[in-house]
N, C-alpha and C positions, 0 to 999 in steps of 0.2 A: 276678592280674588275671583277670577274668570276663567283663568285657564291654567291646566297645569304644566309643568315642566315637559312634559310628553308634548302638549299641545291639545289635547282633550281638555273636557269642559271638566272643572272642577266638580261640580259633581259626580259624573262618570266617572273621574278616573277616583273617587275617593269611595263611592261605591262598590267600586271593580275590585278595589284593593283591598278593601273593608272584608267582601265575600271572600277572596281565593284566601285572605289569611285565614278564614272563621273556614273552609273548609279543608285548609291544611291543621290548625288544631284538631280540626271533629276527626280526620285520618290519625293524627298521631296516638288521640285519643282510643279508639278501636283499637291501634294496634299495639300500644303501649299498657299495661294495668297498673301501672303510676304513674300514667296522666291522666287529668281530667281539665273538663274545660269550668268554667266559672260565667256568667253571661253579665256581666257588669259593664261593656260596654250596649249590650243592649235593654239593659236597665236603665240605662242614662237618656239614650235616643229615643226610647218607647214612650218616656215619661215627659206628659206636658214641659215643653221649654220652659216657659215660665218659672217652672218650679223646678227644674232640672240644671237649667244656665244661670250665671249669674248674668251683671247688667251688660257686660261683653255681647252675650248670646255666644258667647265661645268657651268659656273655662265653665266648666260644672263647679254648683254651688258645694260648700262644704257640707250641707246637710245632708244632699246626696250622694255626698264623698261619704260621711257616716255611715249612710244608708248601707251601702255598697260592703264595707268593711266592716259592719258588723253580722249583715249576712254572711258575707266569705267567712268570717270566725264561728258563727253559728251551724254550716255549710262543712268543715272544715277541721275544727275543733275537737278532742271529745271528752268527756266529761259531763255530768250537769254543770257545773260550775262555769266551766269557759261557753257554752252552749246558754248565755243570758237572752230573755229575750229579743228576739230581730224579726223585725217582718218579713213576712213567709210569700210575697208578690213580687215579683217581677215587673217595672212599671210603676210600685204604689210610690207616689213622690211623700215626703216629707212637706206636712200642714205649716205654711208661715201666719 
């Protein structure tokens, strides 16, 4: 894909879009005190493709789907119990 429905270069307009949502979150977030934001889309982009994409390079691997979800529970959660370990990085991919 090249272009988008706008007419913009798919990456700009996937960029553009990417931002004004992450900075309508971070306002709701401020102004809301039950919301918060969770960064697991930029947990997935930060993190080597390789190890982040499956063979697509478009659907994120299930390990990093793990990843992701057992941080948010970790993140999230409270108790010791539901609070099992999760890695505490943002980025660190899952060793294949």
């Amino acid at each position: 894909m090249v272009r988008s429905f706008t007419g913009q270069d798919v990456l700009e307009a996937n960029s553009y879009s990417k931002s004004l949502l992450r900075v309508a979150a971070e306002m709701a977030r401020e102004r809301l005190a039950f919301v918060d934001y969770f960064p697991s889309y930029e947990s997935v982009t930060l993190t080597d493709r390789s190890r982040a994409y499956g063979p697509d390079r478009i659907h994120p691997t299930a390990e990093i789907v793990e990843l992701n979800v057992g941080r948010m529970l970790a993140a999230y959660r409270q108790g010791p119990a539901d609070c099992a370990a999760a890695p505490d990085r943002v980025g660190a991919a899952p060793k294949n």
